[in-house]
N, C-alpha and C positions, 0 to 999 in steps of 0.2 A: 478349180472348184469355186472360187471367187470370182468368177465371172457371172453376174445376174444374179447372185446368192448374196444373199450377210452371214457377215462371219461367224457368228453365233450361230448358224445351222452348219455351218461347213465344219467348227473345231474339231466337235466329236468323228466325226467319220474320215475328216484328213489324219485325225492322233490314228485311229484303227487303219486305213489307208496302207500310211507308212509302215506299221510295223507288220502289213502284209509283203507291202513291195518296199523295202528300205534301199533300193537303189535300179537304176535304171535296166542294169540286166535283169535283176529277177521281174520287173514290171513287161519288161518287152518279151519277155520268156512264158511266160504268165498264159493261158486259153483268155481270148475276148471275153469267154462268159466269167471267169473268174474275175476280172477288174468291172465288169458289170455289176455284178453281187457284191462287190465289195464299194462300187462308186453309191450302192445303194437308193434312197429317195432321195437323193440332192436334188433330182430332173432334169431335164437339157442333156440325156445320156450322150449324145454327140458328143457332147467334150469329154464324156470317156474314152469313147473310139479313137478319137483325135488327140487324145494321151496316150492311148496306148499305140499308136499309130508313128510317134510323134518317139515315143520310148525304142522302137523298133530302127528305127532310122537313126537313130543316136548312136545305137549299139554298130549296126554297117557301116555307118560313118566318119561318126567321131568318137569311137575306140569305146563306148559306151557311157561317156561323159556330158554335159551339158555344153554347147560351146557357148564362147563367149563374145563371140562377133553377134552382131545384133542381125547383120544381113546375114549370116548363118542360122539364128534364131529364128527369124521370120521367111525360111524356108523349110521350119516344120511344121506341121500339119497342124491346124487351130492355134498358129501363131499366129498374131499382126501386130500391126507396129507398136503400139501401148502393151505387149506381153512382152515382146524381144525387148525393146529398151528400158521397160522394170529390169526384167531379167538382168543384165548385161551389168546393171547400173546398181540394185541392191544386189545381185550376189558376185559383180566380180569389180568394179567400181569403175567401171567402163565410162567416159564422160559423156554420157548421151542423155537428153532431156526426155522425161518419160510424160507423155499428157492423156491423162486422165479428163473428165468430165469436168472434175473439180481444179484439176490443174488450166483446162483451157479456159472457164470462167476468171478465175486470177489475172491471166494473163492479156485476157481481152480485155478487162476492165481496167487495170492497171497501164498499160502500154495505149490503149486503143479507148478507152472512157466509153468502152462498148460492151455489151452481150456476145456471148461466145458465138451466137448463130449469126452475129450483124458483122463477122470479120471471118475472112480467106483464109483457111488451113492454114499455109503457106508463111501467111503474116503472123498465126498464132507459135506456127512451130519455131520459129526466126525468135519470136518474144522470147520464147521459154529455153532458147539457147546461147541467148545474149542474158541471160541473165542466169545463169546455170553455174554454181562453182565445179569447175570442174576436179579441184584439190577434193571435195568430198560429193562427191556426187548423187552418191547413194542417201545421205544426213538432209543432203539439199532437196531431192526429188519427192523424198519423206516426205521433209516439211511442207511444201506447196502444197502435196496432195492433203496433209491436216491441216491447212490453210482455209484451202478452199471448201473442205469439207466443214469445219466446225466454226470459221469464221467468215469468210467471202462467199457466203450461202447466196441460194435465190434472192433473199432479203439480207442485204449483207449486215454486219458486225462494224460497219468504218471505225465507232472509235476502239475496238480492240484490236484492229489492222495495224502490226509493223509497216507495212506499204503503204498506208495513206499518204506521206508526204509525198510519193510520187506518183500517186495514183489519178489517171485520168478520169476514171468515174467517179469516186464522190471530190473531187474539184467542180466538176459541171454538175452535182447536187445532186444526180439521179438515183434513186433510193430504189430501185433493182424490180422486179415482180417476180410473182410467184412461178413455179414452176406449172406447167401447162401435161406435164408429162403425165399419162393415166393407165393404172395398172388393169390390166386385160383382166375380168371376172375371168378364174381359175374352175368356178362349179360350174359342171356341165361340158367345161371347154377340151378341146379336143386333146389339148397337153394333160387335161385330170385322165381322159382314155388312154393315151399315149404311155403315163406313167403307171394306171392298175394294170395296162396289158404287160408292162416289163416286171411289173413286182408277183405276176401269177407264175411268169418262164421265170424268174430268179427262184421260188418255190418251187418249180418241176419244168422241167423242160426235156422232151419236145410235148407239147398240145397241139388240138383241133382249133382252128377257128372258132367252132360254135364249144369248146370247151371254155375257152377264153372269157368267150361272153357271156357263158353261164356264172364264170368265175365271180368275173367283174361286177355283172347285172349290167352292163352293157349292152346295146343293141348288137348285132351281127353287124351291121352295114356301117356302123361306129367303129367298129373293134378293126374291122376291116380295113378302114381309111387312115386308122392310127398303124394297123401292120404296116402297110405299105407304105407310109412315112419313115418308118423305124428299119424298115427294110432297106427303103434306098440311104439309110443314115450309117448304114453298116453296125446296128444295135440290134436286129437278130435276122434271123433268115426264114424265109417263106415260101412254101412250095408255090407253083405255077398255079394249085386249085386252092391255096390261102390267097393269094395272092387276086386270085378271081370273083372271092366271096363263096369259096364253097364252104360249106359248113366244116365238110372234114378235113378240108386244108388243113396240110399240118404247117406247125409255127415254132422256133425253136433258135434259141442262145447262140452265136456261133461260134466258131472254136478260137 
């Protein structure tokens, strides 16, 4: 749910969440549409599917448990490498270094007196497991990640930085820039279509095509291009004539 989201919008619906699914059989047991309705408007429904997806393979596999090998982790579905090694590392204290956005700017600048994009994966993941306790892994992986989030920012913090004294960037003076990264307009955008077409099937499901886009106030030819997205995302199902842009296509939750 923390993927692409702030946690301030995730609290409330992961607290309700869990006390729908409080563990991995009842979530993997669960109809798709049911963890749909319940993942609610977070958006990115993917990584519901790919939770519940993800829950199911748990239960066939590993007895319904979470495992705790990280190369076990990152062969379930909407896992990679920065979820398996959180995982592994805050819930079972597996010594594996977790890098985060905020973790590999620490890293690069401290080791490397460089920008995260001006240094090779390879060289950053090497940093951040040379410098990893592995006695607390979990307290350690913590910290970086509220390192680099609240002080070795874009424009970093050096004198409230513990690592200054070995830090390769501000030694060479370089006083960081801003972030360049730009949030995609949400009004209009095919994700605003994508999410009123899943919040009209979580109020009734199955619809028309052209009921959808009554619903919404959507175009047809809109409603249409966010189905087929949602369709191939395994987030609902869509006849051959929704699928086509017939009006009475039907559209519908899947099980």
């Amino acid at each position: 749910m923390l993927q692409q989201t702030q946690a301030s919008r995730v609290m409330l619906t992961f607290e309700a969440f869990i006390a729908r699914f409080p563990d991995v059989a009842s979530l993997a047991a669960a109809p798709r549409a049911d963890v749909l309705r319940a993942w609610g408007r977070l958006g990115y429904p993917r990584r519901a599917v790919a939770l519940h997806r993800a829950a199911r393979e748990m239960v066939q596999r590993h007895a319904g448990t979470v495992p705790r090998d990280p190369v076990e982790l990152r062969a379930l579905p909407g896992v990679g490498d920065y979820t398996s090694a959180s995982l592994a590392s805050l819930a079972y204290g597996v010594p594996v270094a977790a890098l985060d956005t905020n973790v590999r700017r620490v890293w690069a600048r401290v080791d490397h007196g460089a920008e995260p994009d001006e240094v090779a994966d390879p060289l950053l993941r090497r940093a951040a497991t040379d410098w990893l306790d592995p006695r607390r892994s979990a307290d350690w992986n913590q910290a970086v990640m509220d390192l680099g989030r609240e002080v070795c920012r874009p424009a970093p913090r050096c004198d409230e930085c513990p690592l200054r004294p070995w830090c390769g960037f501000a030694a060479s003076g370089r006083a960081g820039r801003p972030s360049t990264r730009r949030r995609p307009r949400f009004e209009g955008s095919l994700r605003q279509v994508r999410g009123a077409t899943l919040a009209v099937l979580c109020d009734r499901s199955p619809r028309t095509l052209g009921g959808i886009a009554r619903a919404t106030g959507f175009p047809t030819e809109r409603v249409a291009q966010a189905v087929g997205g949602l369709h191939r995302d395994g987030v609902l199902v869509a006849s051959s004539a929704a699928s086509s842009g017939h009006d009475r296509g039907l559209v519908s939750l899947p099980d």
